[in-house]
N, C-alpha and C positions, 0 to 999 in steps of 0.2 A: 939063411933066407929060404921057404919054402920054394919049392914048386910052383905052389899058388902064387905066391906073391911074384916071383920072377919075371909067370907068365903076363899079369899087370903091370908088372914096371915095361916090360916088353911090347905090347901091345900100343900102352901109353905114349914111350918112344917112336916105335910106328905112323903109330898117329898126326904125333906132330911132324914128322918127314915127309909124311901126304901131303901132309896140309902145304907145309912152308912150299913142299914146290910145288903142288898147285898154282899156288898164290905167284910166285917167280914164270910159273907156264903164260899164267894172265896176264903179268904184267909183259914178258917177252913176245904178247901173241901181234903177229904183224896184220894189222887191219888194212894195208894193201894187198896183201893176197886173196889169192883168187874164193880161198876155203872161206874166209872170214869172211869179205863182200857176199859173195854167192847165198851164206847164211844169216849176214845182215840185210841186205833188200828183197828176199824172197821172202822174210816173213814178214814182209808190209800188206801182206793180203794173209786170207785163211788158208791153211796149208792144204787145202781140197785145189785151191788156186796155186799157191806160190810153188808146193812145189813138184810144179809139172809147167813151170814158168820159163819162159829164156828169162838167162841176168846177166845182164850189161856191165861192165866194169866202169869205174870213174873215169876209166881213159878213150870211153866208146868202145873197146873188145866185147866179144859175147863170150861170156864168162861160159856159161851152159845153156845148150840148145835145147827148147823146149818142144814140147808136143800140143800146146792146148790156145797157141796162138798171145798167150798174153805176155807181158814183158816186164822186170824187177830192173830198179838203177837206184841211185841217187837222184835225188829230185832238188838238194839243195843249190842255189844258182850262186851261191858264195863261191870261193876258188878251195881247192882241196888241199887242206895240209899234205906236207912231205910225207910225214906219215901216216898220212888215210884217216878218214872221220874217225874220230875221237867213238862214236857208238852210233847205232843205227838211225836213232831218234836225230841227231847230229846229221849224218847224212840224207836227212829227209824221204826214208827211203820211200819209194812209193811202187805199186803193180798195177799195170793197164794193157789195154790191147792196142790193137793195131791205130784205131783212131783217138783213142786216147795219146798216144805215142806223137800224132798229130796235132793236136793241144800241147804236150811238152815241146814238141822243137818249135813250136809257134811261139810260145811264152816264155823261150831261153832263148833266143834268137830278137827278140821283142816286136816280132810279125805277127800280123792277124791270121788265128789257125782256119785253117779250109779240111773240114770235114765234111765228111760224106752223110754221118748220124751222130745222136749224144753217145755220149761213151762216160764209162764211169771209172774213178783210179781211187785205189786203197792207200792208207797210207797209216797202219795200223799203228807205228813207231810214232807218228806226232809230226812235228814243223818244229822250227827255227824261231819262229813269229814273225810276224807283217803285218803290216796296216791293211787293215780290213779294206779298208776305201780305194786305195789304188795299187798298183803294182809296182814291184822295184822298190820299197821302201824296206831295207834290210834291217836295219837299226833304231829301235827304241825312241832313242832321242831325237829321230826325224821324223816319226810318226805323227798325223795327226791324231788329237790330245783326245785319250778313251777309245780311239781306234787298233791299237796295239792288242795281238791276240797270239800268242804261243798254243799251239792247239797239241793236245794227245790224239789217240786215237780217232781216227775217220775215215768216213768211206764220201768220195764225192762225185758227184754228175756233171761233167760237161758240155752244154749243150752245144749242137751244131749251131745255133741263133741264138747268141746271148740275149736278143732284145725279149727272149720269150719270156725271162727271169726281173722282168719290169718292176712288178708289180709282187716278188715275196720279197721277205721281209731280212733286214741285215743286222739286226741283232743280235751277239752272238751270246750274251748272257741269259737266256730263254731256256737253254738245254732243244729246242728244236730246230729242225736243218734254218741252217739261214745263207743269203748269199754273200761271196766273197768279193772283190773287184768292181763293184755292181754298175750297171751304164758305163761299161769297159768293153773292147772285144776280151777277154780273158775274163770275165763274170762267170760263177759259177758257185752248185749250191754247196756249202758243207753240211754233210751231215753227220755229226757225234753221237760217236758208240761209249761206252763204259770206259773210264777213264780220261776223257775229253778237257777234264778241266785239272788233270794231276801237273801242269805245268804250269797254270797259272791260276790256283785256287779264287782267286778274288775275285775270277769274271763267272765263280757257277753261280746258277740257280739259285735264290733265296728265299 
């Protein structure tokens, strides 16, 4: 066998011992630590935001202390597996500030939030799905019927006065912001960015 050829058979070996453990690194990666959380709900916003974010761990720890006021967690209000969301999109992750942060303990708590101003939360990973129409509807088959929406990628507005959100529109197959909860305290607008509809193709745009 040449040289050349050796240094091929060689290489090609290599290669697949990359690979396999790789692949075995991925699968042993623990999504309750701190490394994997911190780099799953920090990039629920744009990295000019996320990261320079505090993030919060699934257990209420602050994972890393931030500089820019705003805050990364988990936003899914389901109960967290033993071994930590399954992926980002899964844990809902979402980034907000301080009075956003007051809308999330409001609507995980199921209290009416008391903000000072609107505030807006990223939540670049996606959702779970729920019923557009009310809150607490976790599950498909509870949903009222074409109210069901798994959303990708968005950025949303909370306002301090839900009643301000009367009068837009809750449609969410439009491709334009629409509201969530609507005539809820927890109403609020969603607005989709690129890729909004990769989790539930049937409700884009036609």
């Amino acid at each position: 066998m040449t040289l050349r050829q050796l240094t091929i058979v060689f290489l090609g070996f290599y290669a697949s011992v990359t690979l396999a453990e790789h692949h075995e690194a991925g699968e042993k990666e623990d999504h309750t630590s701190a490394a994997w959380q911190i780099k799953a709900y920090s990039t629920a916003a744009p990295d000019f935001i996320g990261n320079f974010a505090s993030v919060i761990g699934s257990d209420g720890s602050v994972l890393r202390e931030g500089s820019n006021g705003w805050m990364c967690q988990s936003a899914n209000p389901r109960p967290v597996p033993k071994t930590g969301w399954g992926s980002a999109h899964e844990a809902m992750a979402a980034c907000h500030d301080g009075e956003g942060m007051k809308w999330m303990m409001g609507y995980m708590s199921g209290k009416i939030p008391v903000m000072e101003r609107d505030a807006f939360m990223w939540m670049l990973h996606g959702d779970m799905g729920e019923d557009n129409t009310k809150a607490g509807v976790f599950n498909k088959a509870d949903a009222t019927p074409g109210q069901w929406i798994e959303s990708g990628p968005h950025l949303m507005l909370m306002p301090k006065d839900p009643s301000t959100l009367v009068n837009y529109p809750t449609d969410f197959t439009t491709g334009a912001p629409y509201v969530m909860f609507a005539n809820t305290p927890y109403a609020h607008v969603m607005i989709p960015v690129a890729g909004h509809y990769q989790y539930q193709p049937e409700s884009a745009p036609r």
